[in-house]
C-alpha positions as CSV (number, residue, x, y, z in Angstrom):
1,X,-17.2,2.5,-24.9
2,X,-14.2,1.5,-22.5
3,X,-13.3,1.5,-19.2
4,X,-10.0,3.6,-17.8
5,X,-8.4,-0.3,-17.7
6,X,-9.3,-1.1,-21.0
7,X,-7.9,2.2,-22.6
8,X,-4.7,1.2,-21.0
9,X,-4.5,-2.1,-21.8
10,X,-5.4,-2.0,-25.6
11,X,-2.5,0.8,-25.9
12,X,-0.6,-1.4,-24.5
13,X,-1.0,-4.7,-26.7
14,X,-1.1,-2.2,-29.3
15,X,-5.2,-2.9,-30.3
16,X,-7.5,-0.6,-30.7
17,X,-10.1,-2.3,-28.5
18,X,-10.1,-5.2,-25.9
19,X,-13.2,-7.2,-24.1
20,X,-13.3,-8.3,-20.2
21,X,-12.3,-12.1,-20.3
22,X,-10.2,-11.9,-23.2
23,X,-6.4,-12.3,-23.2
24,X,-3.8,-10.0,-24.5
25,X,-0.1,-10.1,-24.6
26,X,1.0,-6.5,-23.3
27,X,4.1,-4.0,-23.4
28,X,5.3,-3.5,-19.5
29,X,6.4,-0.3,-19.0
30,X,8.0,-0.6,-15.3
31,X,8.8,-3.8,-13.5
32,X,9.6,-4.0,-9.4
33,X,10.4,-6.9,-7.1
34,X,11.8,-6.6,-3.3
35,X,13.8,-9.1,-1.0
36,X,10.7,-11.0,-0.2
37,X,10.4,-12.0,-3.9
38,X,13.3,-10.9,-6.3
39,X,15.6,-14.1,-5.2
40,X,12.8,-16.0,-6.7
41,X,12.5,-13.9,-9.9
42,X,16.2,-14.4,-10.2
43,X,16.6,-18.1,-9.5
44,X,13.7,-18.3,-12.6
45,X,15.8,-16.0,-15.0
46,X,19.0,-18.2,-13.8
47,X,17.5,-21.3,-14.7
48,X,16.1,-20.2,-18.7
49,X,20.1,-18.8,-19.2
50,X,18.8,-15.6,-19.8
51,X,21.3,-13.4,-20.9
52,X,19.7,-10.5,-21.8
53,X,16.7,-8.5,-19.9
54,X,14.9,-6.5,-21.9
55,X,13.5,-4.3,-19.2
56,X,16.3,-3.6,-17.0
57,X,16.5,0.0,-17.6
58,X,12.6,0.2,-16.6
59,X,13.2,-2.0,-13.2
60,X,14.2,-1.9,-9.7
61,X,14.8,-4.3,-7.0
62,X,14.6,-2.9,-3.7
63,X,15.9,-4.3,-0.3
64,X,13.0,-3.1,2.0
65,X,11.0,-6.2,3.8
66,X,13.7,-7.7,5.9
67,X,15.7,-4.3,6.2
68,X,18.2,-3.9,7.4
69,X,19.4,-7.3,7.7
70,X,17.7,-9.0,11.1
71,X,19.2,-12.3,10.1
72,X,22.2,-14.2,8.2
73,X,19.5,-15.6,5.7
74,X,18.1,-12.4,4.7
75,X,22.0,-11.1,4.0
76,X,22.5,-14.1,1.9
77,X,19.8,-13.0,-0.3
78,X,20.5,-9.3,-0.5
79,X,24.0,-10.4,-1.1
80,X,22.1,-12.4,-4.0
81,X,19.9,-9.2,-5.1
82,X,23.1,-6.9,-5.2
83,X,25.2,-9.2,-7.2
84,X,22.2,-9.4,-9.9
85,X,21.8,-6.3,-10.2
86,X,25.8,-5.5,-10.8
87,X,25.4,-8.1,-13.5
88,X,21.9,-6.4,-15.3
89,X,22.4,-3.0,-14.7
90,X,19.7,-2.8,-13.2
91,X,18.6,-0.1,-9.8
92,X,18.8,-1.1,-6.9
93,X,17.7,0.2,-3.4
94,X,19.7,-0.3,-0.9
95,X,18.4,-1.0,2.9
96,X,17.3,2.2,4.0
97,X,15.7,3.7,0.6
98,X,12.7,2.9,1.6
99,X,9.2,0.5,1.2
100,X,9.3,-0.2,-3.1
101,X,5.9,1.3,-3.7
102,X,7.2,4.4,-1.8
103,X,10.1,4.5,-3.4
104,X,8.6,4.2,-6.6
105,X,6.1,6.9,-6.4
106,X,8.9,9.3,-5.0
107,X,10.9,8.8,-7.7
108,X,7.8,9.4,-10.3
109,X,8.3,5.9,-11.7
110,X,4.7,5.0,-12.0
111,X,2.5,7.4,-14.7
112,X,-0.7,7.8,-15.6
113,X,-1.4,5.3,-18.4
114,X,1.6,3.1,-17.6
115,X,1.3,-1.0,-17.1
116,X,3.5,-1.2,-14.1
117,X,4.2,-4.6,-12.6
118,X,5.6,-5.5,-9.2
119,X,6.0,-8.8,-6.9
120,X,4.1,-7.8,-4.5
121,X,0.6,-7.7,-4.0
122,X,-0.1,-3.8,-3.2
123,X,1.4,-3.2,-6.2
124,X,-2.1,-1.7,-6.6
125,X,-1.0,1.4,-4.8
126,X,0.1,3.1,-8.3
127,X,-3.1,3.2,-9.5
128,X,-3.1,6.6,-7.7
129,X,-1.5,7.8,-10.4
130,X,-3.6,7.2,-12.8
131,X,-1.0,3.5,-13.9
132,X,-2.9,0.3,-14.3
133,X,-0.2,-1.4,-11.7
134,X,-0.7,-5.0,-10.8
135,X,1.0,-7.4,-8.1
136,X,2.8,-10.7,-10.2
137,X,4.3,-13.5,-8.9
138,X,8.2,-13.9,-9.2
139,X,7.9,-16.3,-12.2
140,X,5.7,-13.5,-14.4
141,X,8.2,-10.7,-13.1
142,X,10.7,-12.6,-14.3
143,X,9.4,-13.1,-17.5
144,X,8.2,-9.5,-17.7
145,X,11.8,-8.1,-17.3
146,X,13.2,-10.6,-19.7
147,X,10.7,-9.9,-22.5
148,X,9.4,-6.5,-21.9
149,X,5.6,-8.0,-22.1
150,X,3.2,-9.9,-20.1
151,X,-0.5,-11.5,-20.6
152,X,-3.1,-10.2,-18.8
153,X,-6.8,-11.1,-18.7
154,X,-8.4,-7.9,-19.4
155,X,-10.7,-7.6,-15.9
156,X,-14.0,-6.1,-15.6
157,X,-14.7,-2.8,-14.0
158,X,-16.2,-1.7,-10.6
159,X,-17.0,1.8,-11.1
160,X,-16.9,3.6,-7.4
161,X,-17.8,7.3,-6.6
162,X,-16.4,9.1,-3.7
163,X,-18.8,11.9,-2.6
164,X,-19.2,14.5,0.2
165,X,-17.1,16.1,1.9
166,X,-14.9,14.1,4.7
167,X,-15.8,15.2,9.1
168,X,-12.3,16.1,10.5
169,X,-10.9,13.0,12.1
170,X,-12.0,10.9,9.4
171,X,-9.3,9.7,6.5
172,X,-8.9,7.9,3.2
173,X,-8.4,5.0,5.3
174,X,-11.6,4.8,6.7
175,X,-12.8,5.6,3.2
176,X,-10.9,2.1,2.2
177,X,-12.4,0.1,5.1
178,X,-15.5,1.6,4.6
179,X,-15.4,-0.8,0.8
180,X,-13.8,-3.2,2.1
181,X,-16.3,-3.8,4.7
182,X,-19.0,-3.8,1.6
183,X,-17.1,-5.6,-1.3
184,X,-15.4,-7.8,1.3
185,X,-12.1,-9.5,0.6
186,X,-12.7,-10.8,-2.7
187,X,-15.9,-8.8,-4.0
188,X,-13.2,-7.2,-6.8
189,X,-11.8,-10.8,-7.8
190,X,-9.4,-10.0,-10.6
191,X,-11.5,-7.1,-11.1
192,X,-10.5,-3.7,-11.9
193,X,-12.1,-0.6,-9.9
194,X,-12.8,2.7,-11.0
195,X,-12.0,5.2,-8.4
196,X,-13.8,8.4,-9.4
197,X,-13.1,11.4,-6.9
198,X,-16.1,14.0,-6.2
199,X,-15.2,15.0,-2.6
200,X,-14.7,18.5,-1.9
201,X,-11.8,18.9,-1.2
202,X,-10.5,15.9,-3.8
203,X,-8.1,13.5,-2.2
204,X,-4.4,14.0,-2.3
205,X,-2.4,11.4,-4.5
206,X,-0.8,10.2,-0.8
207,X,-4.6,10.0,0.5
208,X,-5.6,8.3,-3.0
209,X,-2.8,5.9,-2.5
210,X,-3.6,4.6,0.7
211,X,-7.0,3.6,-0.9
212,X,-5.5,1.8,-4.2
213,X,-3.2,0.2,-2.0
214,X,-6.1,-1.8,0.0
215,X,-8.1,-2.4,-3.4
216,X,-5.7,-5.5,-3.6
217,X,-7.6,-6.3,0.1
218,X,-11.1,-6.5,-2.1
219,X,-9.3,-8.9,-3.8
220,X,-8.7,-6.5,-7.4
221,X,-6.2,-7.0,-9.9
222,X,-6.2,-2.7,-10.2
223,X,-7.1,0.3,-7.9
224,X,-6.9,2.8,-10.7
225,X,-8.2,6.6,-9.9
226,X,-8.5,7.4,-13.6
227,X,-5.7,9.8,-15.7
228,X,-5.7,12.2,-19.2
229,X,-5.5,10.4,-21.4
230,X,-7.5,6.8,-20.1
231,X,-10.6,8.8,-18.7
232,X,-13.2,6.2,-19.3
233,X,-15.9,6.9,-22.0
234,X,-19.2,8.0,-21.2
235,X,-21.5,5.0,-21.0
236,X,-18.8,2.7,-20.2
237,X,-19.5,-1.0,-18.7
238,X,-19.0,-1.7,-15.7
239,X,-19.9,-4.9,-13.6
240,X,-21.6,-2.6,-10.1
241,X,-21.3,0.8,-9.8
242,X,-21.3,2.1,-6.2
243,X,-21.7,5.7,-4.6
244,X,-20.5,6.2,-1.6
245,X,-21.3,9.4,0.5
246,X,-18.1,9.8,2.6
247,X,-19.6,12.5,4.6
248,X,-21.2,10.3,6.5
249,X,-18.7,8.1,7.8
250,X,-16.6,7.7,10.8
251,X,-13.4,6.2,11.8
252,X,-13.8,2.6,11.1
253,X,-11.3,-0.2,12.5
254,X,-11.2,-3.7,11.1
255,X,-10.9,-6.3,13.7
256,X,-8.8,-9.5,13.0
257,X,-8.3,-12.1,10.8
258,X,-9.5,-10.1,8.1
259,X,-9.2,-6.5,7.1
260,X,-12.7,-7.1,5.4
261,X,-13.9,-7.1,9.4
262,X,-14.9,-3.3,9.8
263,X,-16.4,-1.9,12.6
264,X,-16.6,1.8,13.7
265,X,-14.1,2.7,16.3
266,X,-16.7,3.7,19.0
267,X,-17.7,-0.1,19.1
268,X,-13.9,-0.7,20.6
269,X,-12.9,2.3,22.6
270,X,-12.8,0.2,25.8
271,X,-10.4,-2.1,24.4
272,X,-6.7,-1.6,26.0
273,X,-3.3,-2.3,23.5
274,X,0.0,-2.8,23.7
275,X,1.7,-1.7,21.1
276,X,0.7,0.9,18.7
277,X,2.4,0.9,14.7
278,X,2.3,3.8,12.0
279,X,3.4,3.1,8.9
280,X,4.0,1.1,6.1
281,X,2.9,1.6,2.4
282,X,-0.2,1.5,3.6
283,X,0.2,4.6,6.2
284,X,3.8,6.3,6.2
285,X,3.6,9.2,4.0
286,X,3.8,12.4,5.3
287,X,0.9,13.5,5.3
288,X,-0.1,10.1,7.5
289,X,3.1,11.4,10.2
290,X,1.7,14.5,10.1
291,X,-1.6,13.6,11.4
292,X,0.4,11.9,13.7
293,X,2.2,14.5,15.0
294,X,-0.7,16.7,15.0
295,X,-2.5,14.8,17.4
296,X,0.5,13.9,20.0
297,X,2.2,17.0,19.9
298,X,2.9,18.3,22.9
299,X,1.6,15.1,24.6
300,X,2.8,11.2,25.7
301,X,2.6,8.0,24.5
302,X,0.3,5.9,27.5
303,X,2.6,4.4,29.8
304,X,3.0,1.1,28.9
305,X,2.4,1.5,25.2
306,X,5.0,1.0,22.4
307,X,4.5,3.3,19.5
308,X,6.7,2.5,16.7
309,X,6.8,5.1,13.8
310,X,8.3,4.0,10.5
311,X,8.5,6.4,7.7
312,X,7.5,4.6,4.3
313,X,11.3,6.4,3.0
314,X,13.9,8.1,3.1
315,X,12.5,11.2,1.3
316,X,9.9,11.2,3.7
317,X,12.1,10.7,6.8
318,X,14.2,13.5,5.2
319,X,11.2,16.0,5.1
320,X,9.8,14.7,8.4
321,X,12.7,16.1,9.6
322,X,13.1,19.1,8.5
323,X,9.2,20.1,9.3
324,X,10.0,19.2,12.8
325,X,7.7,16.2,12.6
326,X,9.9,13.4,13.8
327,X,11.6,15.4,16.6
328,X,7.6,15.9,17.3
329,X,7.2,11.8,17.7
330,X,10.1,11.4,19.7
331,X,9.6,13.7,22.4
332,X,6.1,12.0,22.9
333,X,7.9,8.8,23.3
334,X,7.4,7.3,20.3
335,X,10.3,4.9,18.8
336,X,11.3,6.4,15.1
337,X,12.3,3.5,13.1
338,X,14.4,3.6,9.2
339,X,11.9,3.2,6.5
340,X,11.7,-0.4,5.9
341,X,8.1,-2.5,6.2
342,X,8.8,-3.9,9.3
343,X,6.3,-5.3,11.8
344,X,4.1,-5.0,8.7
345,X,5.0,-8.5,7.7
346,X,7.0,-10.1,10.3
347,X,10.1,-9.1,9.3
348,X,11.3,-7.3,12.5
349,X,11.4,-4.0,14.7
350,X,8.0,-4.5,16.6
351,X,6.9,-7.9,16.6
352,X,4.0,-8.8,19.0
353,X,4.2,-11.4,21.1
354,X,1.5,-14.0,23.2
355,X,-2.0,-12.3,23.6
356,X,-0.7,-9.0,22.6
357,X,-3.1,-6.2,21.1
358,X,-1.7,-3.8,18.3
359,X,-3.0,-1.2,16.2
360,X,-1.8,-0.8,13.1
361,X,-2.2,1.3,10.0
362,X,-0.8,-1.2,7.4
363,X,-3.1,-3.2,5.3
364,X,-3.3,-7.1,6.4
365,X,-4.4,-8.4,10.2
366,X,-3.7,-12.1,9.3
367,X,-3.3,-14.4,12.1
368,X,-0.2,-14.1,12.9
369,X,1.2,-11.6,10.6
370,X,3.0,-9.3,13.3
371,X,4.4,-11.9,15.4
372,X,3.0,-14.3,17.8
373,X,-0.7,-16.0,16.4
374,X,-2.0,-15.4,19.6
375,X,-1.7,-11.9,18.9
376,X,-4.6,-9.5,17.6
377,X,-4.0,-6.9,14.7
378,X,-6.6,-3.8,14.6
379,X,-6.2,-1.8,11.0
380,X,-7.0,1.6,11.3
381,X,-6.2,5.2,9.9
382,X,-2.6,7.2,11.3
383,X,-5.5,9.3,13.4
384,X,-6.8,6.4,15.0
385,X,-3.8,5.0,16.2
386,X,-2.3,8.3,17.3
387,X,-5.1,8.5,19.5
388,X,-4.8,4.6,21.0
389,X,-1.2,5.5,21.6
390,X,-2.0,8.3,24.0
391,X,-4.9,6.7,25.6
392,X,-3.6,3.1,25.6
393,X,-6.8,2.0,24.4
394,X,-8.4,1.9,20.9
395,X,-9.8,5.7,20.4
396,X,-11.8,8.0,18.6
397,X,-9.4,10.5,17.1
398,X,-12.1,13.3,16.2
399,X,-11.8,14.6,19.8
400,X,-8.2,15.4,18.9
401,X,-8.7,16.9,15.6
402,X,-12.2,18.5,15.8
403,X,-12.0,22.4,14.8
């Protein structure tokens, strides 16, 4: 009997069966890095005089951290990432395209049953899909797009059931806080969860991203919601099983340092912010600027509040645009960045500075991970924050969206 990660990964190193704990060598079917960790990956390949990479028609380097270009040092190593790429024949995205896991969901890269592997830690995100996707460091993307394989640990499982039905107001991000808050940040340790969807309605795959995205913030290795063919057997074993009756909750903020620091919202409401941030791959889908939009339309950002919007990519800017979603943000004085991370790590277009207070609907609250480490980063859902933008403090967004 086998878990949805286990099917995967004995297709994969081409075995009929594999064990939690035991190693296996494994066929890669998509590899990814970005501008934060592709010079690395290319420095390693540089240095072993590889000629030849195995993978480079299933791989893409993406220029979307430090993008565009805030600084000579980051155009030195696009310059670097452009040049490889020319030499491989290998995609890239230019500044602009768009956050990598964004990019690669739009452009159906990840499917179900696929081992996808990306430098970057949410590389959990395509688990969505139904792919058993896992962050690497440069060194093992390297060799992964030199060989075509990689070695994994096969992980045990968490088996998690979403049920209910969720109160207007309340999204998958609070669903996401809600476990983190439980498991904490590293009760999924190189473990692989099992997301199993019983709500009524069932979660859209942008809503079902936003959760396998923060399953790297419990600390797993895979945020899978399980795919035809890998549905995991009946009697599978799994480390804890949880049930979790999503009708119940509310909208939850984490608090910093730690995104594992969940509160409800109605604990904070009094607190008063300075700058307000949607997006990310976290938070920038369209569905997450719709929500947005929904709640400031016809409204204004709180005097003395920045509200920087930053769709998670082009597509999405493109169809932000044409739904009248984006002209929607601006007019209620919000500042409409190109898709790029951002502020989300410290890159540029909204940094915070001494003592400042942001919301934010990305993933990590670090000190110091917007700007200044004086600075204090509240995670919460695109409704949440749409709400602390027009009331300049943090606020409950069911009285916007009740009905």
């Amino acid at each position: 009997m086998a878990t949805a990660a286990e099917k995967m990964l004995a297709k994969a190193s081409d075995t009929k069966r594999v064990d939690p704990g035991e190693f296996v060598v494994a066929n890669v079917d998509f590899v990814f890095a970005h501008d934060g960790t592709a010079p690395l990956m290319i420095d390693v390949i540089n240095e072993f005089q590889v000629k030849t990479l195995k993978l480079a028609s299933k791989s893409a380097l993406f220029i979307d951290h430090a993008a565009p270009s805030p600084s000579v040092q980051s155009s030195i190593l696009h310059k670097k990432m452009r040049e490889f790429a020319a030499k491989h024949g290998i995609r890239l995205f230019e500044a602009g395209e768009g956050i990598c896991h964004q990019v690669v969901m739009d452009h159906g890269f990840a499917k179900p049953g696929n081992i996808v592997v990306g430098a970057d830690s949410h590389t959990t995100i395509h688990g969505a899909v139904g792919a058993f996707a896992v962050g690497v460091g440069s060194t093992d993307a390297a060799f992964a797009l030199a060989s075509g394989k990689l070695w994994f640990k096969v992980p045990e499982s968490i088996k998690i059931t979403l049920k209910g039905k969720l109160a207007p107001g309340v999204l998958s991000k609070d669903i996401a806080l809600a476990l983190l808050k439980e498991l904490g940040t590293d009760g999924a340790n190189y473990m692989a969860i099992e997301y199993h969807d019983e709500l009524s309605p069932k979660l859209s795959t942008s809503s079902r991203a936003t959760i396998s995205n923060l399953s790297a913030e419990m600390g797993a290795k895979a945020g899978v919601f399980p795919a035809e063919p890998f549905i995991p057997d009946n009697g599978a074993n799994y480390i804890k099983e949880i049930d979790l009756d999503c009708s119940i909750l509310e909208p939850l903020i984490a608090k910093p340092p730690l995104p594992s620091n969940v509160v409800p919202v109605s604990e904070l409401e009094d607190m008063e912010v300075d700058e307000v941030f949607i997006g990310s791959c976290t938070n920038g889908r369209l569905e997450d600027l719709e929500i947005a939009a929904r709640i400031l339309k016809g409204k204004h950002v709180k005097e003395d509040v920045r509200c920087i919007v930053i769709p998670a990519s082009k597509n999405v800017y493109i169809r932000a645009l044409e739904k009248g979603i984006i002209e929607t943000l601006a007019k209620a004085g919000c500042t409409i960045g190109p898709p790029t991370c951002g502020p989300c790590v410290g890159a540029h277009m909204g940094l915070l500075g001494p003592e400042e207070v942001a919301v934010s609907t990305a993933n990590r609250n670090f000190t110091g991970r917007m700007g200044d480490p004086t600075a204090k980063i509240f995670l919460a859902s695109p409704a949440t924050a749409a709400a602390t933008a027009l009331e300049g403090r943090i606020a409950d967004p069911r009285r916007y969206m009740e009905g």
